[in-house]
C-alpha positions in Angstrom: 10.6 14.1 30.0 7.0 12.9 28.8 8.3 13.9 25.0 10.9 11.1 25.1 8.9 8.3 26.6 6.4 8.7 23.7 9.5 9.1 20.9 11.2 6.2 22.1 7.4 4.6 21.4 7.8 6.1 17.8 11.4 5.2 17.0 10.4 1.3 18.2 7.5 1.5 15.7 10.0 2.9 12.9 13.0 0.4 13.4 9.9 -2.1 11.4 10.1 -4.5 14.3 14.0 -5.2 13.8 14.9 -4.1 17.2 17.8 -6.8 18.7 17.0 -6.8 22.1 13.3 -6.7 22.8 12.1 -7.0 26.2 10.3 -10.3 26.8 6.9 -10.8 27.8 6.1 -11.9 31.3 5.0 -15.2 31.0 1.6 -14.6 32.7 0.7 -11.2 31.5 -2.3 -9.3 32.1 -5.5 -10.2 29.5 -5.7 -6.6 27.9 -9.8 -5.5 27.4 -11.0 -7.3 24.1 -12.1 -3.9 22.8 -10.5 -0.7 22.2 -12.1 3.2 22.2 -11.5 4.5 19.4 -10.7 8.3 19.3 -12.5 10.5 16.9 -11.4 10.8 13.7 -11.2 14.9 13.9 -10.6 15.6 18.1 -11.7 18.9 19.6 -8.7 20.8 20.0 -7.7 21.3 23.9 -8.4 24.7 25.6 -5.3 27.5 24.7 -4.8 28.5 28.2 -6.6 29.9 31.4 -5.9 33.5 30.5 -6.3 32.8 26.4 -9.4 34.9 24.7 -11.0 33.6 21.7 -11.2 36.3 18.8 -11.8 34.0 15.6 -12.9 30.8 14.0 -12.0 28.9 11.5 -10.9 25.5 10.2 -10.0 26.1 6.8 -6.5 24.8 5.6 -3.8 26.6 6.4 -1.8 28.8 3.9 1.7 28.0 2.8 2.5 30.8 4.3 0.7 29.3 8.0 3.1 26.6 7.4 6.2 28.3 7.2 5.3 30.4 10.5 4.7 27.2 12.5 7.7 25.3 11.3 9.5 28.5 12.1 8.2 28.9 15.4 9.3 25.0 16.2 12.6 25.7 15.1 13.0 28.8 17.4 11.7 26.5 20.6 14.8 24.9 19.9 17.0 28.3 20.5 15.4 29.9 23.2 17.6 31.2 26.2 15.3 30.7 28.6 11.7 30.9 29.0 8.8 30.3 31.5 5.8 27.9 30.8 3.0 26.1 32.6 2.2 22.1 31.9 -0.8 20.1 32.4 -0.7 16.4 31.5 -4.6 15.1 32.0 -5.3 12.1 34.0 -6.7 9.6 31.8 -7.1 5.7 32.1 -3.2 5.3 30.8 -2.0 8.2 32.6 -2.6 7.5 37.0 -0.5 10.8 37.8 -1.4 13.7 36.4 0.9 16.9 36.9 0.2 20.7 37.0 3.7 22.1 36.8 5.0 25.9 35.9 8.5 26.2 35.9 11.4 27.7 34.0 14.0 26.8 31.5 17.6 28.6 31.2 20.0 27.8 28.4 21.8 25.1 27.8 20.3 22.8 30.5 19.0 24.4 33.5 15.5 23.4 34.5 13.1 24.4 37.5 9.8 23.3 38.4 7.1 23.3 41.0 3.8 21.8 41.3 2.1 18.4 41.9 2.4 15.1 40.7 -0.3 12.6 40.9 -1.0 13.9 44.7 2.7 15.0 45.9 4.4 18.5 45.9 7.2 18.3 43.7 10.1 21.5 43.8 13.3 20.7 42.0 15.6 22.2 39.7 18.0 19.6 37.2 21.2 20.5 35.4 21.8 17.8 32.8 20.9 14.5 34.4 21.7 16.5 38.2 18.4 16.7 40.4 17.4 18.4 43.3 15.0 18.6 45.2 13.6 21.0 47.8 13.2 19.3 51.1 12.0 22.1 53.9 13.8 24.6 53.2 17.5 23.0 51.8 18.2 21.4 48.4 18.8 18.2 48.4 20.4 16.1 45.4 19.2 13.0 44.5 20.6 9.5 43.7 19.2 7.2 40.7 18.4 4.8 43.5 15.7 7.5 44.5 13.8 7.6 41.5 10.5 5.8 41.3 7.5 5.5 39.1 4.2 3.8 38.8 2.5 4.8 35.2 2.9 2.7 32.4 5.7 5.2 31.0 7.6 5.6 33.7 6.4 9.3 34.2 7.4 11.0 37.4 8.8 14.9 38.4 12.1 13.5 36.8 11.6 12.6 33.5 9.8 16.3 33.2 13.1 18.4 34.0 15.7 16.1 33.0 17.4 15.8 29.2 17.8 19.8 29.0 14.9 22.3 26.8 11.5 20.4 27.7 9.8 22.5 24.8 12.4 21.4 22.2 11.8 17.7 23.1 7.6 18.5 23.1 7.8 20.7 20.0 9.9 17.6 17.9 6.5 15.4 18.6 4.6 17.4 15.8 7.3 19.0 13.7 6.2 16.5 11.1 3.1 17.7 10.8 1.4 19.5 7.8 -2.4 18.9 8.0 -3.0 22.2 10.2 -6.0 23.9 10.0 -6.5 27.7 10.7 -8.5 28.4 14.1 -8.7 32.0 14.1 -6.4 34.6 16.5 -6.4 34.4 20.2 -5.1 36.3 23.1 -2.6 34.4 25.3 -0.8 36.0 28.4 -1.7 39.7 26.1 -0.1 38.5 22.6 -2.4 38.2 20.0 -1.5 34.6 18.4 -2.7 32.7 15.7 -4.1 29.1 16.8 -3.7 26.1 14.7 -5.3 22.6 14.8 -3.7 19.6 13.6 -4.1 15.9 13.3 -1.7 13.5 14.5 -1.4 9.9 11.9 1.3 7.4 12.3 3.0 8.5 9.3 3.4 12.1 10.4 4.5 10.8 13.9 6.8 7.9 12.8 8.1 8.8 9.4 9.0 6.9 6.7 9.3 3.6 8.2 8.3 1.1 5.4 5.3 -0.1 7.5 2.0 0.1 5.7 0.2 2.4 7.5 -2.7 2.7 5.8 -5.1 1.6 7.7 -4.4 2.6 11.0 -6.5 5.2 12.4 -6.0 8.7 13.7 -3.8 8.9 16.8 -5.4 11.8 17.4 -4.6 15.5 17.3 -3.6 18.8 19.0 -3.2 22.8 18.6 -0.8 25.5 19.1 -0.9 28.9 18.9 2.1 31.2 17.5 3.0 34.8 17.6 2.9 35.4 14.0 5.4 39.0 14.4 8.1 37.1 16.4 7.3 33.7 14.9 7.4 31.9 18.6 5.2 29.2 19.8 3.1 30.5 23.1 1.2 27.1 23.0 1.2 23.9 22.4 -1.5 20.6 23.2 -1.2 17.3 22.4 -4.1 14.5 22.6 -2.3 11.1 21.8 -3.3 7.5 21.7 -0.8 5.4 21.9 -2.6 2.3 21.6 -2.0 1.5 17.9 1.3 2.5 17.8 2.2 -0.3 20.4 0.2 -3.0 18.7 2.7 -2.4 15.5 5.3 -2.5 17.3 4.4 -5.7 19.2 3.4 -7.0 15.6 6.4 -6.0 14.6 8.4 -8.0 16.9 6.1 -11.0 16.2 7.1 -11.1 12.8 10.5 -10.7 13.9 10.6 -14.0 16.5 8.6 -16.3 14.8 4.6 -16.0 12.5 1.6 -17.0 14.4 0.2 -20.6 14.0 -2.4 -21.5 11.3 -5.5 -20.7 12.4 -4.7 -19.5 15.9 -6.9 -17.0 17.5 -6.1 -13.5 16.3 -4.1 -11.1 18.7 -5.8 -9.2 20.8 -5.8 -5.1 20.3 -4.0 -2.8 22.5 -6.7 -0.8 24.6 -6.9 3.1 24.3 -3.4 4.4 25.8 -4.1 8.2 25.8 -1.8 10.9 26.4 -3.4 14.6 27.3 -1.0 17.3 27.9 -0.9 21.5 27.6 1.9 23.5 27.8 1.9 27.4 27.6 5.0 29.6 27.0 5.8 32.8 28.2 9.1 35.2 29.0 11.0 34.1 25.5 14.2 35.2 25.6 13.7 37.0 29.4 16.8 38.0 31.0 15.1 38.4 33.9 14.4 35.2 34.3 16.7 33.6 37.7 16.6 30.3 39.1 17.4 29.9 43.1 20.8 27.6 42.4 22.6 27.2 45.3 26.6 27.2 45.3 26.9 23.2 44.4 24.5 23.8 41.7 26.6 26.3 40.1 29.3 24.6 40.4 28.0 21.5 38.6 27.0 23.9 35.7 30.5 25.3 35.5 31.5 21.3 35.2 29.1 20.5 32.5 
């Protein structure tokens, strides 16, 4: 799941550099571009949805009250039966395979999806770590030997169905937040919402790590909107740069392995590494929901 590639990013970044086994450099890496892009310091929030309607404004802070709804609505993502939603992670100059995915999600670990991936068709439904994938018109399971990737996180249809509820693993990325900012109502999938906008920082995103982070600059940000009656989260978009948060870790580990020589040249800064992704919600809680599992699939559910 693209949720755990970027918290393994954050827990690196909050072990303070002490990590025991970090991987080593190549020994003739790759110059990275002297100069980074810096993202704005207040980023326009990504579009709701397709079918979302605009019926407010805002920006104002929100109410204790606002806060209490989303952290509610984050804890329930975590408890949901099942559900359907809708992902779009955004190609960008870090990301080379962008995905448009709908799919399903069935209690405790049952996960469908179909779409495209960088430019394949992807069908394939996981149970735990158990994938397979629809090739014609039987289901085939697949072996670790068959799983490939070529983006810098190792992103590919696996990572998005495997490790169980994909929204609980998306909706931990912000549940540290508390700068939102009100946005008005708007109408997604027919349910009036309330639509939030939030920064993201390093300290919001990587706790309390004893780094001094200060001076690093905005990550960047994101927004969510939440049915304020049945406190549920209907959707959620993150726009991350990575970027800094890798060049504290690699200072980190610096520190860790040895201090740079006197008046050697300074490190060079880790180019923009953004991460764009939307993911819409719908069918919380729907019985009605069904997956197509074939007879082996339920059997490996009844041996989980």
């Amino acid at each position: 799941m693209l949720a755990v590639a970027l918290l393994m990013v954050l827990g690196l970044v909050a072990c303070g550099g002490e990590a025991p086994t970090p991987t080593p450099l190549p020994p003739t890496p790759t110059p990275v571009p002297p100069t980074v892009t810096p993202l704005p310091p207040s980023p326009t929030p990504m579009a709701a949805a397709p079918t979302s309607e605009t019926t407010g404004g805002g920006g104002a802070a929100a109410s204790d009250d606002d806060q209490e709804l989303v952290r509610d609505a984050l804890e329930n993502a975590e408890k949901m039966t099942s559900y359907h939603f809708s992902l779009d992670l955004k190609e960008t100059e870090f990301i080379t395979q962008p995905a448009k995915l709908e799919g399903d999600f069935m209690a405790p670990n049952v996960v469908y999806i179909k779409g495209t991936m960088g430019d394949q068709n992807v069908e394939q439904i996981a149970i735990g770590d158990r994938i397979w994938e629809k090739q014609g018109s039987d289901w085939v399971e697949k072996s670790e030997s068959d799983d490939s990737a070529s983006d810098p996180l190792g992103l590919n249809a696996e990572d998005m169905v495997t490790g169980g509820n994909p929204l609980s693993e998306i909706a931990g990325l912000v549940s540290g937040v508390d700068n939102l900012q009100s946005a008005g109502d708007e109408t997604i999938n027919g349910v009036t919402t309330r639509h939030y906008t939030f920064r993201l920082d390093a300290a919001s995103l990587a706790g309390a790590s004893g780094e001094d982070m200060s001076g690093m600059p905005d990550l960047g940000g994101g927004d969510l909107n939440v049915d304020p009656d049945k406190r549920q989260l209907h959707q959620l978009g993150i726009n991350l740069n990575l970027g800094p948060l890798m060049e504290l870790m690699f200072r980190g580990f610096a520190e860790a392995f040895g201090t740079p020589t006197p008046g050697g040249a300074a490190p060079t800064p880790f180019p923009s590494m953004t991460v764009q992704f939307d993911m819409t919600i719908s069918k919380h809680n729907d019985p009605s929901i069904s997956i197509p599992l074939t007879d082996e699939m339920k059997a490996a559910m009844e041996s989980e």
